[in-house]
C-alpha positions in Angstrom: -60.8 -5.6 102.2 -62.4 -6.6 105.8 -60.8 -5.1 108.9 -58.7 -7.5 110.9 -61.1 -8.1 113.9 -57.7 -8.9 116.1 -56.2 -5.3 115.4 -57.7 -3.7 118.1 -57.1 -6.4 120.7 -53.1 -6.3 119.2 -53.3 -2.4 120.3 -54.8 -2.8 123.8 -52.5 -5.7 124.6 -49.3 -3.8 123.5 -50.5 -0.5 125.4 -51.3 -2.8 128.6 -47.5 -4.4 127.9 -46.1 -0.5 127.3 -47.7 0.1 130.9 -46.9 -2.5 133.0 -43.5 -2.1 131.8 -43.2 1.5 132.3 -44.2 1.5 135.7 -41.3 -1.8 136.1 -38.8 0.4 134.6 -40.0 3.4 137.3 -40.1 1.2 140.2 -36.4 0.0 138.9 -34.9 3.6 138.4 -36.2 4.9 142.0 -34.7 1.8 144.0 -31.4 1.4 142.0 -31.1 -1.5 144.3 -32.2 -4.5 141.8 -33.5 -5.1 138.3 -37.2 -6.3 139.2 -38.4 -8.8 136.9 -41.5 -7.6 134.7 -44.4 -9.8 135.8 -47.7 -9.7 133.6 -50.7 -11.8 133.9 -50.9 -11.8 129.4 -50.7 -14.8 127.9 -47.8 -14.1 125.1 -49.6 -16.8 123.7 -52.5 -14.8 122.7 -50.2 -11.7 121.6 -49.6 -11.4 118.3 -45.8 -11.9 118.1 -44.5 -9.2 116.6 -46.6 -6.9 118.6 -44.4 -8.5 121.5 -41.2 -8.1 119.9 -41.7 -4.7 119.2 -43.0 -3.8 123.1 -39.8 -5.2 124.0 -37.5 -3.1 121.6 -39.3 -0.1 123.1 -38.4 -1.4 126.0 -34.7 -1.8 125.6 -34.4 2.1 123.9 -36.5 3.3 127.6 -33.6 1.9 129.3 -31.1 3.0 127.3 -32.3 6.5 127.4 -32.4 6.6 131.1 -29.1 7.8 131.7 -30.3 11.3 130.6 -29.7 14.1 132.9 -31.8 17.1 133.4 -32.2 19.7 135.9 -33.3 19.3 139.2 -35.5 22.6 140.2 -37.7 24.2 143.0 -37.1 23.8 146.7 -34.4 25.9 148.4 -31.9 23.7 146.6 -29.6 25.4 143.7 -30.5 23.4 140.1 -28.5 20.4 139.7 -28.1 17.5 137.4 -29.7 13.8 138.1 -31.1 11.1 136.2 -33.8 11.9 134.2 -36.2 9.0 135.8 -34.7 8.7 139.5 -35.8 10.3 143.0 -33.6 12.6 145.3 -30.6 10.5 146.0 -31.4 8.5 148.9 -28.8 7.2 151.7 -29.1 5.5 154.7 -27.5 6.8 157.6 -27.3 5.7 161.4 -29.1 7.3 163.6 -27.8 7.2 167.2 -30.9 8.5 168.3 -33.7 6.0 167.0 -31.0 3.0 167.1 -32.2 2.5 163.3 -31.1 3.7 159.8 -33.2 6.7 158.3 -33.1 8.2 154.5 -31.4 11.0 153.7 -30.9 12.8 150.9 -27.5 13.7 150.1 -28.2 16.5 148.0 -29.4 18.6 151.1 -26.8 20.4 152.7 -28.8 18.9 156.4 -28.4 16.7 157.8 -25.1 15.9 156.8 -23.9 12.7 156.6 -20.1 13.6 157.9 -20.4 16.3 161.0 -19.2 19.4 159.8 -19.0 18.9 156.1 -21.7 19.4 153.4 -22.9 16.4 152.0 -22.3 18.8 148.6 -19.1 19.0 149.4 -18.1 15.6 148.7 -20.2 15.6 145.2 -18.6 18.7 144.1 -15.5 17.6 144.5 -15.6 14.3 143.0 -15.7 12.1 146.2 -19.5 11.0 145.9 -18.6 7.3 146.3 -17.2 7.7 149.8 -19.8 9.5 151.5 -20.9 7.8 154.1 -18.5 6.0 154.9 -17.2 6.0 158.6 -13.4 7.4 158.2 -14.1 9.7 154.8 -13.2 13.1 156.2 -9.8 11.3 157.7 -9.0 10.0 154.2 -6.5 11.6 151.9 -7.4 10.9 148.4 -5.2 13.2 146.7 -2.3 11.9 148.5 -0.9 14.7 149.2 -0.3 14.1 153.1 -3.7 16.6 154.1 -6.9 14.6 154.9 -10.2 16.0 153.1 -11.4 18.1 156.5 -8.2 19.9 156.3 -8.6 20.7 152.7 -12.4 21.5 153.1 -11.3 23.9 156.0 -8.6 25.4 153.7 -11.0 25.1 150.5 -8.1 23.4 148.2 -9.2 20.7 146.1 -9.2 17.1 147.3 -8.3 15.9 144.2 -5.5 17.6 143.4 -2.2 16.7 145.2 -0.9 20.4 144.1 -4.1 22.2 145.8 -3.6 22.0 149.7 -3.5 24.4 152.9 -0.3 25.8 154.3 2.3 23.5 154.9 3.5 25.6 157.8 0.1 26.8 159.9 -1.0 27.0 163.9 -2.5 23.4 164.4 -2.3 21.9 161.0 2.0 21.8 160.9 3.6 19.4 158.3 6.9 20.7 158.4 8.6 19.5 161.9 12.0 20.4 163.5 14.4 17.7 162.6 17.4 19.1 164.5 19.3 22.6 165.4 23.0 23.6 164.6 24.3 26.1 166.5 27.6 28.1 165.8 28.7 31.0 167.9 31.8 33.0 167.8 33.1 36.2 168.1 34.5 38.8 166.1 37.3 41.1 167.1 39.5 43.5 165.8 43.0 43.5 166.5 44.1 45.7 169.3 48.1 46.1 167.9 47.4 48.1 165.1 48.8 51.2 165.7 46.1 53.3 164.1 44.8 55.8 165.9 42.7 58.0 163.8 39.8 57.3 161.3 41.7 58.7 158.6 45.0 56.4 158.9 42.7 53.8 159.0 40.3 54.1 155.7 43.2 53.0 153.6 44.8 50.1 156.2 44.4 46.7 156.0 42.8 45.4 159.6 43.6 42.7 160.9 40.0 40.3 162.3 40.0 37.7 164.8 37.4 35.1 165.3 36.9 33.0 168.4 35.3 29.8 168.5 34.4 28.7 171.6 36.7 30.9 173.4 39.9 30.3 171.3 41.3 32.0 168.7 40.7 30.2 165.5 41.0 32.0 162.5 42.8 35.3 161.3 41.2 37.5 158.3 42.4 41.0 157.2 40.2 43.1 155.2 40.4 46.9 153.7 37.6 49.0 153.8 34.8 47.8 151.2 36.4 44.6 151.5 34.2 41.2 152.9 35.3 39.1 155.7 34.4 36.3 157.8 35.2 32.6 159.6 35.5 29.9 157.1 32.0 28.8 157.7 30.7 32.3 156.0 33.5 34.1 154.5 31.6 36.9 153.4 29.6 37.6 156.2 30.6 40.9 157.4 31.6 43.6 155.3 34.5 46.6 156.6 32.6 49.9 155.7 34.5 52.5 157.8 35.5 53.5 160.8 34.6 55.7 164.0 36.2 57.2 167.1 33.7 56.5 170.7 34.3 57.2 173.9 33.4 53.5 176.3 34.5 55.9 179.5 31.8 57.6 181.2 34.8 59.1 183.4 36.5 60.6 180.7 34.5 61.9 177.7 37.8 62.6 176.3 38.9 58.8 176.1 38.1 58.1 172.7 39.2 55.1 170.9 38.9 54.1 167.2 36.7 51.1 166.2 35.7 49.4 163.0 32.1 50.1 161.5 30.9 46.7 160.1 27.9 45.7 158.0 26.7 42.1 159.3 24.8 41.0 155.7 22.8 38.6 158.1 21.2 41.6 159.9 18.0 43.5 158.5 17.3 47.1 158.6 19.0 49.4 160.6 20.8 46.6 162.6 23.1 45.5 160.1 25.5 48.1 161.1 27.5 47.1 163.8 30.8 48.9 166.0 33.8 46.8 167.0 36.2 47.5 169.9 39.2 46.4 169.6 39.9 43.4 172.1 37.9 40.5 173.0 35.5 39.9 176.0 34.7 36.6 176.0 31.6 34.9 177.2 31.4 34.5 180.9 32.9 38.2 181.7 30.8 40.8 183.2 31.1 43.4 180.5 29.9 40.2 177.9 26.6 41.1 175.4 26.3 44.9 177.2 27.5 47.8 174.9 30.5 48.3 176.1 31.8 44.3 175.0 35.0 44.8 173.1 34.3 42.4 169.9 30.7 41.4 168.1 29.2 38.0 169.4 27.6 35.9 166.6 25.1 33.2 167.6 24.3 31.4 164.3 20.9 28.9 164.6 20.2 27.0 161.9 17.3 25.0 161.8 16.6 21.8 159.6 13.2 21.3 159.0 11.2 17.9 157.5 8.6 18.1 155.2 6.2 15.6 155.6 3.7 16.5 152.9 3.1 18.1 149.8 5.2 18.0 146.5 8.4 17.9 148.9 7.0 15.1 151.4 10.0 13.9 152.5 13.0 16.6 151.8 14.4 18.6 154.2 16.0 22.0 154.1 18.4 24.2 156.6 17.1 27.9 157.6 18.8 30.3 159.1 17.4 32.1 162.0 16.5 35.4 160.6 16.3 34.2 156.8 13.3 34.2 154.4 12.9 30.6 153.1 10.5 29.0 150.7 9.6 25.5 151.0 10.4 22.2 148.3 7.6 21.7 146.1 6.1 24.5 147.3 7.3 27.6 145.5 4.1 29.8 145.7 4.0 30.7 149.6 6.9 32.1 151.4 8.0 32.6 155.2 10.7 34.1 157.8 12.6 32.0 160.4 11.6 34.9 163.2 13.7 32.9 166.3 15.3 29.4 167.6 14.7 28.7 170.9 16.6 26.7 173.3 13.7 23.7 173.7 14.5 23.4 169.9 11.2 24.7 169.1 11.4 27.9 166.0 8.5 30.3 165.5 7.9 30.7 161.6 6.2 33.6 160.3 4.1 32.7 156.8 4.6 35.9 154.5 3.5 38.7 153.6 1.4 39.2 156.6 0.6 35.4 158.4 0.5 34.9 162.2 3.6 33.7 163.9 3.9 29.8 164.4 5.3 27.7 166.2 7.1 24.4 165.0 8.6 21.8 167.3 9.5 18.4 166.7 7.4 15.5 165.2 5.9 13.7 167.6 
């Protein structure tokens, strides 16, 4: 049988098809911008037809198989993953400089596209589509109330609203000082209780006064062991024994008996506390010195505002001097070191943190 004379001009003609295509589908991958049209100056008239048909189903499996990824190497760039036929990912950026737009390629860590935050940053962490544009670090796609250059400063995950920084830290607060409750009173003991010796005493039942704002309000008795307190906290204070001081620097002899009390509110070696019978009430010159007859209480209690977070929007009363863990934010804890009189707190985050200080939201 005689060779088909046309076969080899079927071969060339498909090859020069397979080429101009292949440098189409190139051109297309590297701009990503537009899907040129495949221009050819063959006649498809004078191509055998199936040769055609079969160029362009070769055609169709290149284009499908150029989602492939592969590994990016060399350079002073770690390996990473792009498509299999495409360049360096290319951006335009402003520059202030030149007054014009210039390439960059987002995969460099310089120049970065957002001052201060690696370009990789953003493709690590899922949030490739926003680079570049002008507010990205400011956004707060996790919607968990910390925009992305606090969570790349605290390197917590964008993306997830349980991953952020502190709630509580110097600069970064969202946790605000919604008000301060303040109750002070004193606590006295009795002074007609004709006890005069710690050993009468161990087994009486004293008689405690409490003074609210210079009155005396409420009336508790309590044996030793027993708990006692105003209404507010009934179980404050607890009666552990009893001791004879001398308050007379005249007369060392002049010893009077006085109630040893454990204040549960109190850490370390100040919990214990001594009561002299009487009361010396706020405004007298002997008042918060060591030789006060009765123990002044001043109770701050701070309610603070969440305002991000799992608990965005809950708020919760601390005590000054208490340990206190945050809503939806079990893992860290902190101490409620002071309340201050410009209704400002300083909060110390646990184990070790530096103290902070929280005011009101502006």
């Amino acid at each position: 049988m005689a060779d088909n004379p046309n076969t080899g001009k079927i071969a060339i003609t498909v090859g020069s098809i397979l080429g101009v295509l292949g440098i189409a589908l190139g051109y297309y991958t590297y701009s990503s911008t537009q899907t040129p049209s495949v221009a050819t100056a063959i006649d498809k008239k004078e191509i055998a037809v199936d040769a055609l048909s079969k160029a362009e189903d070769m055609l169709g499996k290149l284009a499908e198989a150029r989602n492939m990824h592969g590994p990016k190497m060399g350079g002073d760039n770690a390996p990473h993953t792009y498509h299999l036929f495409f360049s360096p990912e290319m951006w335009q950026v402003a520059d202030p400089e030149k007054g014009e737009n210039i390439l960059v390629d987002i995969y460099k860590n310089n120049p970065n596209i957002h001052e201060g935050i690696e370009n990789t940053w953003f493709i690590e962490n899922g949030l490739k589509d926003i680079i570049g544009i002008s507010d990205a670090p400011d956004q707060d796609n996790d919607s968990d109330g910390f925009t992305n250059r606090e969570e790349y400063l605290a390197k917590t995950n964008p993306k997830d609203a349980l991953s952020h920084p502190l709630l509580i830290q110097e600069g970064a607060n969202k946790v605000f000082v919604d008000k301060i409750q303040k109750f002070d009173y004193i606590v006295t003991v009795s002074s007609n209780l004709s006890i005069e010796t710690p050993e009468n005493a161990k087994n009486a039942e004293w008689l405690f006064k409490i003074y609210v704002d210079g009155r005396d309000r409420d009336r508790v008795k309590a044996k030793v062991g027993g708990k006692f307190g105003p209404a507010e906290e009934p179980e404050r204070f607890v009666l552990t024994g009893f001791e004879q001081r001398n308050y007379n620097p005249n007369d060392p002899a002049d010893k009077q008996t006085v109630a040893i009390v454990e204040d549960t509110m109190r850490g370390g070696k100040e919990k214990a506390v001594a009561i002299r019978p009487g009361v010396t009430l706020n405004g007298d010159r002997l008042f918060g010195t060591p030789n006060a007859k009765g123990y002044s209480v001043q109770n701050r209690t701070a309610t603070l505002k969440i305002t991000a977070g799992a608990g965005a929007g809950q708020t919760i009363d601390v005590r000054e001097g208490a340990t206190f863990k945050l809503p939806g934010d079990k893992d860290h804890e902190f101490s409620l070191e002071s309340v201050k009189d410009d209704d400002t707190i300083t909060v110390i985050p646990l184990p070790d943190g530096a103290p902070v200080t929280v005011g009101k939201q502006n």
